[in-house]
N, CA, C, O and CB atoms as a CASP TS submission, in Angstrom:
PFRMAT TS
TARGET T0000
AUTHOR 0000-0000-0000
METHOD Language model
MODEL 1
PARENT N/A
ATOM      1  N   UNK     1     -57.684 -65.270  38.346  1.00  0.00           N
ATOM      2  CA  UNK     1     -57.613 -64.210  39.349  1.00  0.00           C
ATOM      3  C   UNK     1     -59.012 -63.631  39.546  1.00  0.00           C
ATOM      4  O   UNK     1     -59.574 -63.188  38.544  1.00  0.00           O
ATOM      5  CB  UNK     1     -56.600 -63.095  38.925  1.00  0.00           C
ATOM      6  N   UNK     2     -59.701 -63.579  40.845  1.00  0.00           N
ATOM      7  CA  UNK     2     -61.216 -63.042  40.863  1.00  0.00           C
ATOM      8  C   UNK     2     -60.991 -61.541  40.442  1.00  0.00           C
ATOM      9  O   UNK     2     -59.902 -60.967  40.479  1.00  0.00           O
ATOM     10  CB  UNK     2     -62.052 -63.179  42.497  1.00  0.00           C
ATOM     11  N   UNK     3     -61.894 -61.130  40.136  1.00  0.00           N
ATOM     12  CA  UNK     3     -62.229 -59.690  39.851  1.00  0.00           C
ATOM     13  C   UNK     3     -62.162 -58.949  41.140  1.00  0.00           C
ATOM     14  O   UNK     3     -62.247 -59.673  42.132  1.00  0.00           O
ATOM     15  CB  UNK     3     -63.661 -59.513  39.193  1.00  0.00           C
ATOM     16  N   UNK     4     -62.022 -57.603  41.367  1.00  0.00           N
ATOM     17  CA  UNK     4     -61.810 -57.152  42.030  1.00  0.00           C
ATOM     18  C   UNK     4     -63.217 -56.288  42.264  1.00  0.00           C
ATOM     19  O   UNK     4     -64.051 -56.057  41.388  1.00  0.00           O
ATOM     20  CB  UNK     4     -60.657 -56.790  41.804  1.00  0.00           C
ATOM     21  N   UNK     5     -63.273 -55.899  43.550  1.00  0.00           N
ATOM     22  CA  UNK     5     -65.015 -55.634  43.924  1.00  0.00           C
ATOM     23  C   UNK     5     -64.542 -54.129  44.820  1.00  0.00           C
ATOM     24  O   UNK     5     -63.411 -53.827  45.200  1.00  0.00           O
ATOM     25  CB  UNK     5     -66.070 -57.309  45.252  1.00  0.00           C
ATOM     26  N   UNK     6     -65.353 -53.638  44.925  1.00  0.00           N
ATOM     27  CA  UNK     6     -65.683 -52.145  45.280  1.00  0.00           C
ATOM     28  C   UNK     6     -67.160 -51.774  46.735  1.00  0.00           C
ATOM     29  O   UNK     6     -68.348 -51.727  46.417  1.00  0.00           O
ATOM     30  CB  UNK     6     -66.260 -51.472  43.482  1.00  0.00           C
ATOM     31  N   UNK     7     -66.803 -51.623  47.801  1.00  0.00           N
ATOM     32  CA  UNK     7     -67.430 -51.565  48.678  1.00  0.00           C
ATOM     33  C   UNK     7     -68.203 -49.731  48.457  1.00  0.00           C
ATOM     34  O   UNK     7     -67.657 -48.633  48.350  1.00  0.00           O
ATOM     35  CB  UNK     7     -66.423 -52.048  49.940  1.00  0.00           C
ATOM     36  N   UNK     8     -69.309 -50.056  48.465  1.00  0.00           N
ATOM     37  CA  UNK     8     -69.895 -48.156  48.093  1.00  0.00           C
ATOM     38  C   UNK     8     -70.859 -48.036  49.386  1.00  0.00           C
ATOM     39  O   UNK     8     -71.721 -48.886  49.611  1.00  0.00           O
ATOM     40  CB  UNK     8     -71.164 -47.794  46.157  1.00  0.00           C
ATOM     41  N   UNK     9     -70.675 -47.058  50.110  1.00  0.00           N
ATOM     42  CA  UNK     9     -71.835 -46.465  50.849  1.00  0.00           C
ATOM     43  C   UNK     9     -72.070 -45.489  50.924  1.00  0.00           C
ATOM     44  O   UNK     9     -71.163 -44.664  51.029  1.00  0.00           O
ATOM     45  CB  UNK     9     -71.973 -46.605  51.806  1.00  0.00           C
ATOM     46  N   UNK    10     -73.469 -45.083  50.906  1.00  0.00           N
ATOM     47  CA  UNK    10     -73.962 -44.003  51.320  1.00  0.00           C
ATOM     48  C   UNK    10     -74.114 -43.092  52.482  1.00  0.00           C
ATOM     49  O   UNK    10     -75.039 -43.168  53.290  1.00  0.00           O
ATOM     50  CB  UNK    10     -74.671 -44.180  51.094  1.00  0.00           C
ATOM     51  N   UNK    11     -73.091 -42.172  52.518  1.00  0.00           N
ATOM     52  CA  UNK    11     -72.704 -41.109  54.045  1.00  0.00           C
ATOM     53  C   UNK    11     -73.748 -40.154  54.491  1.00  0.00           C
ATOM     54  O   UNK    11     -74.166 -39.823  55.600  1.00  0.00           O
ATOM     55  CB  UNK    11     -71.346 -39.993  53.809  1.00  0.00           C
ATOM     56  N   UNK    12     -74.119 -39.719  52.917  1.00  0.00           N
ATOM     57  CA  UNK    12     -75.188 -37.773  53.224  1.00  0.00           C
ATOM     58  C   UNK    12     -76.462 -38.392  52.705  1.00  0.00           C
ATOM     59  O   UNK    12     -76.460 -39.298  51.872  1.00  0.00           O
ATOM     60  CB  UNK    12     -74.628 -35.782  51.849  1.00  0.00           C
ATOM     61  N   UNK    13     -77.537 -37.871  53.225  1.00  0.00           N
ATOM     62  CA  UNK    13     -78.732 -37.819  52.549  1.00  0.00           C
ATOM     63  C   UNK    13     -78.727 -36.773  51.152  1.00  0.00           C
ATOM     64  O   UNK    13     -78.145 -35.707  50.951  1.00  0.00           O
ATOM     65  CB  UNK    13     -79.783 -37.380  53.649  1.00  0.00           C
ATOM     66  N   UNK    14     -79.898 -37.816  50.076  1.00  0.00           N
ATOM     67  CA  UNK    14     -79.680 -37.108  48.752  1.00  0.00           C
ATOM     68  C   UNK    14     -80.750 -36.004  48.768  1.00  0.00           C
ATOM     69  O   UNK    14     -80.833 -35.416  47.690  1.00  0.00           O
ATOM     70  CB  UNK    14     -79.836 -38.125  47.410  1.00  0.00           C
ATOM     71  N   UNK    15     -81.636 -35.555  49.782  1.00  0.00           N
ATOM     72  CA  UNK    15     -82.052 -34.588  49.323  1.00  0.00           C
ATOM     73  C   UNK    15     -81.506 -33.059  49.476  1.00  0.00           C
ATOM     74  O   UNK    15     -81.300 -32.458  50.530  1.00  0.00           O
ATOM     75  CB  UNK    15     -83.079 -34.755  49.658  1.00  0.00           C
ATOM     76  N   UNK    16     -81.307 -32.541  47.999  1.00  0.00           N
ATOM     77  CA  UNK    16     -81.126 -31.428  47.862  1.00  0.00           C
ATOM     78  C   UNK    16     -80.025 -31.654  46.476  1.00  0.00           C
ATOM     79  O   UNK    16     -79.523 -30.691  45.897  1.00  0.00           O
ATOM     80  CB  UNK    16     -80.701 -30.733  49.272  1.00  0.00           C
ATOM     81  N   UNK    17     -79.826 -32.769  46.172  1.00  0.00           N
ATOM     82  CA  UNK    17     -79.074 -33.397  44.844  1.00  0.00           C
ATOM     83  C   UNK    17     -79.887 -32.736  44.030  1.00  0.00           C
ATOM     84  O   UNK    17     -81.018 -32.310  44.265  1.00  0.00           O
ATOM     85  CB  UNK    17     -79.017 -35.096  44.537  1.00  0.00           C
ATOM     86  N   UNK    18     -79.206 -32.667  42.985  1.00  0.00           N
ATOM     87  CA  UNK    18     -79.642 -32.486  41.460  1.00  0.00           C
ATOM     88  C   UNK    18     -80.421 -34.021  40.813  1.00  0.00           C
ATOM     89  O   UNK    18     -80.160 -35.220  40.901  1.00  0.00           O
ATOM     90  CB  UNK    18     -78.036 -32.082  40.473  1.00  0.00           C
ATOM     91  N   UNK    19     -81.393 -33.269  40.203  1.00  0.00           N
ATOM     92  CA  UNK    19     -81.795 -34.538  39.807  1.00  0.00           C
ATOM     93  C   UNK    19     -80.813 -36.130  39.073  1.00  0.00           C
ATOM     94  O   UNK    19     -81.132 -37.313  39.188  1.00  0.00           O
ATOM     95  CB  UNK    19     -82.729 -34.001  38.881  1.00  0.00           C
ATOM     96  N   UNK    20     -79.695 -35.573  38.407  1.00  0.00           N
ATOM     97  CA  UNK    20     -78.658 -36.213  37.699  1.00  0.00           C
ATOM     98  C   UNK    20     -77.476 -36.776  38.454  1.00  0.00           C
ATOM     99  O   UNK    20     -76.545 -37.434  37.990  1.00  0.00           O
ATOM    100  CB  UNK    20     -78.194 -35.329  36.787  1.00  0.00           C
ATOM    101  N   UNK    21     -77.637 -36.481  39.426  1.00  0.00           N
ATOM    102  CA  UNK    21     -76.872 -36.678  40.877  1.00  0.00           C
ATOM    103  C   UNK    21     -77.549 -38.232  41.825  1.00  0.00           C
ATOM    104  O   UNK    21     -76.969 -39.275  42.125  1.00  0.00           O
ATOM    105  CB  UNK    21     -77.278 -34.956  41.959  1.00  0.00           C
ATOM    106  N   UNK    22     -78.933 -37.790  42.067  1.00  0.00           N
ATOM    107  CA  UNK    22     -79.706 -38.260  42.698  1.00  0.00           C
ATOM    108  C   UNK    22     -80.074 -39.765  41.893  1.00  0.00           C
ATOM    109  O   UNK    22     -80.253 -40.761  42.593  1.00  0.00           O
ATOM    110  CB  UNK    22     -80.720 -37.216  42.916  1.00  0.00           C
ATOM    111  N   UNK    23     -80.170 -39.858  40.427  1.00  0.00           N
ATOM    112  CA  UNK    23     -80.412 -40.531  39.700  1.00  0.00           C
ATOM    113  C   UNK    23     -79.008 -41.606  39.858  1.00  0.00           C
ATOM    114  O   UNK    23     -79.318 -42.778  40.075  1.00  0.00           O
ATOM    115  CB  UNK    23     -80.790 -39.760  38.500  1.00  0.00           C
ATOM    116  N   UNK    24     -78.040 -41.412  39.800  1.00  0.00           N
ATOM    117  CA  UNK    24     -76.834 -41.561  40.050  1.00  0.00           C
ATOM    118  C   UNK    24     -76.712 -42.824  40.753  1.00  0.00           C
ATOM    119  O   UNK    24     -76.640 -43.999  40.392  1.00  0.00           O
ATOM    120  CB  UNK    24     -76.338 -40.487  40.690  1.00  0.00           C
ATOM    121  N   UNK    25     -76.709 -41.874  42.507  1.00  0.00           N
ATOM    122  CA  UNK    25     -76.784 -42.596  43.578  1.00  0.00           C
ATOM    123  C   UNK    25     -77.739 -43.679  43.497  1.00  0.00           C
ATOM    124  O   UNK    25     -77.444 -44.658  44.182  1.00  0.00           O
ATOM    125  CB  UNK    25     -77.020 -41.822  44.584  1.00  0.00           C
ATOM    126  N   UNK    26     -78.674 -43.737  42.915  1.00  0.00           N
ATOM    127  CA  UNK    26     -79.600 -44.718  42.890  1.00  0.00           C
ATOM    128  C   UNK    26     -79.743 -45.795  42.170  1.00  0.00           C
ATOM    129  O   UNK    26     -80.358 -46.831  42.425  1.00  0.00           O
ATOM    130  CB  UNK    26     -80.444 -44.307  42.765  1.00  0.00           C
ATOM    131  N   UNK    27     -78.793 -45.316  40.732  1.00  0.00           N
ATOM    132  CA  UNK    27     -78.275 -46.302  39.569  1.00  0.00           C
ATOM    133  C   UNK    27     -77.387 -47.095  40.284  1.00  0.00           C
ATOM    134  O   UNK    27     -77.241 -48.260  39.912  1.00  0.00           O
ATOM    135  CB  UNK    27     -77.513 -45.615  38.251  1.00  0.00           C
ATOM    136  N   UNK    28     -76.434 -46.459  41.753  1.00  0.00           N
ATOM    137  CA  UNK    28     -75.420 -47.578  42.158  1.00  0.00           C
ATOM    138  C   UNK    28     -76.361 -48.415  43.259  1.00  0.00           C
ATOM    139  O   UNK    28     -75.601 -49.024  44.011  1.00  0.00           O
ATOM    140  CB  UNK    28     -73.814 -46.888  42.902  1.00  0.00           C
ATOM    141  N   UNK    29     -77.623 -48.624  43.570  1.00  0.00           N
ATOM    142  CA  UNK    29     -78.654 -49.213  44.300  1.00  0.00           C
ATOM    143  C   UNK    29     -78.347 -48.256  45.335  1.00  0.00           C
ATOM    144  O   UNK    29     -77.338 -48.928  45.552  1.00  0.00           O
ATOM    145  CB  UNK    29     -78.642 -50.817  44.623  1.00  0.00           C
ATOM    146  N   UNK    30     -78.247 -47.158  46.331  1.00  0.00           N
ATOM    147  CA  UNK    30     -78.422 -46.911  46.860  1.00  0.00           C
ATOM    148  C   UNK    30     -79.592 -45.978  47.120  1.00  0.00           C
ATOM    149  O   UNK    30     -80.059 -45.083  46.415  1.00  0.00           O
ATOM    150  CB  UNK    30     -77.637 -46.941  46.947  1.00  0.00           C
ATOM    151  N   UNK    31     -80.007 -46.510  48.547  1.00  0.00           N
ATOM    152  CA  UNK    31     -81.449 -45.907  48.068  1.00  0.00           C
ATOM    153  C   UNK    31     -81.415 -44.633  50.217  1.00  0.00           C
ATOM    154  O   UNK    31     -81.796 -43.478  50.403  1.00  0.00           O
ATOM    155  CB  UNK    31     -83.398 -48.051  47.718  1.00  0.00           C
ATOM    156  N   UNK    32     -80.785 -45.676  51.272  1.00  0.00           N
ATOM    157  CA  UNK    32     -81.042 -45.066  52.114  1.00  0.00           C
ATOM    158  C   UNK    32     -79.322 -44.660  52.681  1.00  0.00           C
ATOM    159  O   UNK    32     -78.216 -45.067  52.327  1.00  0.00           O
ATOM    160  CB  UNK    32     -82.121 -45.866  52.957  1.00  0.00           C
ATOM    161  N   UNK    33     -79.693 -43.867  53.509  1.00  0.00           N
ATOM    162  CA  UNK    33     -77.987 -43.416  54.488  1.00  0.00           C
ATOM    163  C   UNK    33     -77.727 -44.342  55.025  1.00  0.00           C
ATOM    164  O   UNK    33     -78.485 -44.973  55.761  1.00  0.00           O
ATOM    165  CB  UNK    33     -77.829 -42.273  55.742  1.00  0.00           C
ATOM    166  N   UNK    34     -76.284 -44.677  54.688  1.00  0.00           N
ATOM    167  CA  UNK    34     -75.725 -45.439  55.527  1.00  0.00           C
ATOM    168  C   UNK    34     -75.778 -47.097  54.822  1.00  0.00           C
ATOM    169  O   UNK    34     -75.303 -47.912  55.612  1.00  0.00           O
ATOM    170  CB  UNK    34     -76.504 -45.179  56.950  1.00  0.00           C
ATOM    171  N   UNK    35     -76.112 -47.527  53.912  1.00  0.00           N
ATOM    172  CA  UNK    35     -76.518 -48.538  52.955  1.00  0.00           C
ATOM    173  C   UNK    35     -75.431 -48.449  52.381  1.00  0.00           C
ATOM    174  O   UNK    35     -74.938 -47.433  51.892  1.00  0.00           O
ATOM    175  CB  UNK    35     -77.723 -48.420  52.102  1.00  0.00           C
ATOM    176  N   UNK    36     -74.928 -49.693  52.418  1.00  0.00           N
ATOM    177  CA  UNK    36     -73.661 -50.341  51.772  1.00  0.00           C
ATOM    178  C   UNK    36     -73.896 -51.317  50.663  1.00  0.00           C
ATOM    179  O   UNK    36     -74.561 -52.281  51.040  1.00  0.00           O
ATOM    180  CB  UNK    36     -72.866 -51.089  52.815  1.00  0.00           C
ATOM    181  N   UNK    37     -73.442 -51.357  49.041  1.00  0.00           N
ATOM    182  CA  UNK    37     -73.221 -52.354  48.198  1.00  0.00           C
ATOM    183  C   UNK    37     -72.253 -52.933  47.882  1.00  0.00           C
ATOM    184  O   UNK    37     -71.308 -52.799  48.659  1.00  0.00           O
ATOM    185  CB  UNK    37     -73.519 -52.173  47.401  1.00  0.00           C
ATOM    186  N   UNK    38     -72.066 -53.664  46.858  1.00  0.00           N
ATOM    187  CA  UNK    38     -71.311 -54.011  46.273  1.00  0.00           C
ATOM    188  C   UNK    38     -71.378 -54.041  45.175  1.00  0.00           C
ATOM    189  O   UNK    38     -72.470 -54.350  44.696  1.00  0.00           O
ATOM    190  CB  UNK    38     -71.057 -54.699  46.562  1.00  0.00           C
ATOM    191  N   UNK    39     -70.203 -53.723  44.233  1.00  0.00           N
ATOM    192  CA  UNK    39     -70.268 -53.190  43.006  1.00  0.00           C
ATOM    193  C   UNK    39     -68.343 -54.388  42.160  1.00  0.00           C
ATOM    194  O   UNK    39     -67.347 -54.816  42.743  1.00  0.00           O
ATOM    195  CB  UNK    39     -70.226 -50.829  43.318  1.00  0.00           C
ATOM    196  N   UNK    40     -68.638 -54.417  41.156  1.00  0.00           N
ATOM    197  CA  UNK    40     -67.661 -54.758  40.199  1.00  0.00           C
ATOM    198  C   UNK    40     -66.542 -53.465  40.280  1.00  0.00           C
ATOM    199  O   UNK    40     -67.174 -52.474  39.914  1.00  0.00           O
ATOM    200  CB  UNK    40     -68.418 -54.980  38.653  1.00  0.00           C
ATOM    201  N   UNK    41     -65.407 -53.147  40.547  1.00  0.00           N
ATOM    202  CA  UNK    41     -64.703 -52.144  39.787  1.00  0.00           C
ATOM    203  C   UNK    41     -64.046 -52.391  38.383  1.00  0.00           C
ATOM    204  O   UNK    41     -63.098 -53.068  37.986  1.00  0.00           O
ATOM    205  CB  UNK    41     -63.728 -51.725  40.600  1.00  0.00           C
ATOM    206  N   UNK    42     -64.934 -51.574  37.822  1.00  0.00           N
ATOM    207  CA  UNK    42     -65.210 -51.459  36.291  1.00  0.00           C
ATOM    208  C   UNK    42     -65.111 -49.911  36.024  1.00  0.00           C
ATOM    209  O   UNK    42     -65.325 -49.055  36.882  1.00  0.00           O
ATOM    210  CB  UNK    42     -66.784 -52.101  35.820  1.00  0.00           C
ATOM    211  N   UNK    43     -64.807 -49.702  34.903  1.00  0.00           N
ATOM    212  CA  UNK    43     -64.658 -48.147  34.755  1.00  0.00           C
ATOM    213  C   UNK    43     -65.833 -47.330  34.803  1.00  0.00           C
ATOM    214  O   UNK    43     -65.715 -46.156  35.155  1.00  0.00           O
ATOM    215  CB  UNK    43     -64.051 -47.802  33.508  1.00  0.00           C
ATOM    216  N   UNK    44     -67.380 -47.978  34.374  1.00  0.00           N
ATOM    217  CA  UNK    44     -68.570 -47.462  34.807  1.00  0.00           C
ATOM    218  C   UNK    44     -68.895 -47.376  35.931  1.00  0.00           C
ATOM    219  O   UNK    44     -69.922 -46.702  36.004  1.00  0.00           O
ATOM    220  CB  UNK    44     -69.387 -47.914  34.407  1.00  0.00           C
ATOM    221  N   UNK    45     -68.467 -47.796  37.114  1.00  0.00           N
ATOM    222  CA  UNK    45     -68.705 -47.990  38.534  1.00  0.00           C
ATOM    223  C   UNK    45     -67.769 -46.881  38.971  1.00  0.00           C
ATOM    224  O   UNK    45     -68.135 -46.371  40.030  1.00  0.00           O
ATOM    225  CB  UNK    45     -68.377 -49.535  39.152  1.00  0.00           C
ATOM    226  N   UNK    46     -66.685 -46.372  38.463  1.00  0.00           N
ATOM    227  CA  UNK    46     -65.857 -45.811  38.845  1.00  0.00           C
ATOM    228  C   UNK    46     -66.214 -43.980  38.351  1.00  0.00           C
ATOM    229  O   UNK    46     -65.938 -42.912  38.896  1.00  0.00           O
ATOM    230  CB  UNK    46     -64.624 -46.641  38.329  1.00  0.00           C
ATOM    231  N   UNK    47     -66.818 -44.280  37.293  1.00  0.00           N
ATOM    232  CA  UNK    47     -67.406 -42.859  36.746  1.00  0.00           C
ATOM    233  C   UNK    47     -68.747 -42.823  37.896  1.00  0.00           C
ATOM    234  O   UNK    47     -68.784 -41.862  38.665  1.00  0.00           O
ATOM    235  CB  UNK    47     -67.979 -42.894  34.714  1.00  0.00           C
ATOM    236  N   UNK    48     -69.328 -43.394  37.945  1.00  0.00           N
ATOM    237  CA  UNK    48     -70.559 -43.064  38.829  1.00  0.00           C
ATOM    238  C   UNK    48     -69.815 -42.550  39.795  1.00  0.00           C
ATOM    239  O   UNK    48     -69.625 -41.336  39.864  1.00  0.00           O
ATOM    240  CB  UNK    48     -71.582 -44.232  39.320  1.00  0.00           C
ATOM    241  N   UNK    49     -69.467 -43.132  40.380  1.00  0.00           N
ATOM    242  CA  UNK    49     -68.959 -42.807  42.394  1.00  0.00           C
ATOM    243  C   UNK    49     -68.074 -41.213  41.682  1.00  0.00           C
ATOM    244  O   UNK    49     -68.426 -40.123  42.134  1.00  0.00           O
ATOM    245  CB  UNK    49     -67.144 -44.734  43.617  1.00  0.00           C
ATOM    246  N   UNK    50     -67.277 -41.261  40.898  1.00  0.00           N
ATOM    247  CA  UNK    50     -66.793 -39.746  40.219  1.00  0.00           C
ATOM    248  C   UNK    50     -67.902 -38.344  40.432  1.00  0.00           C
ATOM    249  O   UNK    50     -67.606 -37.244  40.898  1.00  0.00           O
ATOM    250  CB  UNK    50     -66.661 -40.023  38.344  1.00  0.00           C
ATOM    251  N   UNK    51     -68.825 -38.665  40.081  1.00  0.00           N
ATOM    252  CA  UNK    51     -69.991 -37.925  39.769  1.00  0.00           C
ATOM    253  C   UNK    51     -70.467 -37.206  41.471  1.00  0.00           C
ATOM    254  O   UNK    51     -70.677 -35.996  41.546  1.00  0.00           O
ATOM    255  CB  UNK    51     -71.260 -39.135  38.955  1.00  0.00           C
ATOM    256  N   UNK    52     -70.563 -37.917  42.463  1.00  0.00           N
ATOM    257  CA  UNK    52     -71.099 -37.653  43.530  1.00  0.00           C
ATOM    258  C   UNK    52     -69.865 -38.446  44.241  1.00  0.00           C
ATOM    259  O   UNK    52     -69.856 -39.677  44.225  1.00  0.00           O
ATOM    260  CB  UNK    52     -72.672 -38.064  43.695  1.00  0.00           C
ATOM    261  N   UNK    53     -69.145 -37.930  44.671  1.00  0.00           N
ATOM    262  CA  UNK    53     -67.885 -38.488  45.732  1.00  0.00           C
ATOM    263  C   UNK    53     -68.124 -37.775  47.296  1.00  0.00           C
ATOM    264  O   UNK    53     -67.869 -38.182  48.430  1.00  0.00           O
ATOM    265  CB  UNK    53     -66.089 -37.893  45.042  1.00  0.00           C
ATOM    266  N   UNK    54     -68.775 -36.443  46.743  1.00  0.00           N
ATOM    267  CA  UNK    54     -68.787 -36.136  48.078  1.00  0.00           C
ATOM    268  C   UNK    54     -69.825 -36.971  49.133  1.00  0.00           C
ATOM    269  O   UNK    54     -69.832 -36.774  50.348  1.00  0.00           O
ATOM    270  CB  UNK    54     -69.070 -34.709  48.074  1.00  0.00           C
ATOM    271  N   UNK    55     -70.708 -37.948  48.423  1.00  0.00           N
ATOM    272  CA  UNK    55     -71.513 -38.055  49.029  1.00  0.00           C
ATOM    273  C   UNK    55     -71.372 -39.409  49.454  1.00  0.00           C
ATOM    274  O   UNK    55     -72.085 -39.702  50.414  1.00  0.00           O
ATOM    275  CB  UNK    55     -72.498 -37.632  48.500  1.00  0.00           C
ATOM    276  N   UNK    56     -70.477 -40.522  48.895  1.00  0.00           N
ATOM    277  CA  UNK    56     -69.774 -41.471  48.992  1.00  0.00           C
ATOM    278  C   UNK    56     -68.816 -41.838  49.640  1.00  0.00           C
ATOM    279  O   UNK    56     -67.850 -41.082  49.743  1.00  0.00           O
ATOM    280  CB  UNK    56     -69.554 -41.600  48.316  1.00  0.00           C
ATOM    281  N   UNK    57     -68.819 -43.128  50.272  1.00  0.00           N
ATOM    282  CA  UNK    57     -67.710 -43.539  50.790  1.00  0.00           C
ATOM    283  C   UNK    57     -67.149 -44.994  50.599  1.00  0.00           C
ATOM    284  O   UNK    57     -67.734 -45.832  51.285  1.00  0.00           O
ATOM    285  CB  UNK    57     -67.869 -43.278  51.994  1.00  0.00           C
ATOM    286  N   UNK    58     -66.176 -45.440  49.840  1.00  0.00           N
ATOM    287  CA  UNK    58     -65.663 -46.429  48.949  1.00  0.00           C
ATOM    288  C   UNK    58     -64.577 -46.924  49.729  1.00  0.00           C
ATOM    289  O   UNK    58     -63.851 -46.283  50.490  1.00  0.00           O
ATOM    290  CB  UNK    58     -65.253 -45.927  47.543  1.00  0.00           C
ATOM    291  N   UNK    59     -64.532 -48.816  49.300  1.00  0.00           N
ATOM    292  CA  UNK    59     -63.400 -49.047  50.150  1.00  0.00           C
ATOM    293  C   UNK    59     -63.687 -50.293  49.570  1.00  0.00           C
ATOM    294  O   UNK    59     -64.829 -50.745  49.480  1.00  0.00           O
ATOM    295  CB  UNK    59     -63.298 -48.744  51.807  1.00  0.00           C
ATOM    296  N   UNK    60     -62.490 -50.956  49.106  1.00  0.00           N
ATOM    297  CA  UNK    60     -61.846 -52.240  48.424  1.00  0.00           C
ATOM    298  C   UNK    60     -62.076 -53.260  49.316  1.00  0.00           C
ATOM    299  O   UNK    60     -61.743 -53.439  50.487  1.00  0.00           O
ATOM    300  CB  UNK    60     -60.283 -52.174  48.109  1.00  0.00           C
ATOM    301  N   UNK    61     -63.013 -54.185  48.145  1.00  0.00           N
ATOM    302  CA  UNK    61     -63.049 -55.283  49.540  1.00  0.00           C
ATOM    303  C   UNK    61     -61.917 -56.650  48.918  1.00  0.00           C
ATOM    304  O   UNK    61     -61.257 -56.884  47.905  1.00  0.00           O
ATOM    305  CB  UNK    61     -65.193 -56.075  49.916  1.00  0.00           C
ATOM    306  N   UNK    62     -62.247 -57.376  50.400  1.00  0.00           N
ATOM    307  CA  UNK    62     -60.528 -58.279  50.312  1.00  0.00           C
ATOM    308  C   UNK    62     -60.986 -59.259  49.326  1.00  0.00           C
ATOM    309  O   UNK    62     -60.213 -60.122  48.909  1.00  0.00           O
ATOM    310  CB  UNK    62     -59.774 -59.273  52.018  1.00  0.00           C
TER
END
């Protein structure tokens, strides 16, 4: 059964984040607005996007 994958993008610009915030967003490669990755859903992937949700926008890919 493949692993299941996690679509992450970036909605808000990070300035005005906390540094631990900002660090965050950037640990999941996002670096500009609107920049989409891809990520493993894993429970570390899932705590990150936790951390800054407001600033995220996530969506299961097929």
């Amino acid at each position: 059964m493949p692993s299941k994958k996690l679509k992450v993008s970036l909605r808000k610009s990070i300035i005005g984040l906390s540094p631990k915030q900002e660090a965050t967003v950037k640990a999941l490669g996002l670096r500009r607005m609107h920049q989409t990755v891809t990520h493993e859903d894993t429970p570390q992937v899932r705590a990150m996007i936790a951390k800054v949700p407001h600033m995220l926008e996530v969506s299961h890919e097929a």
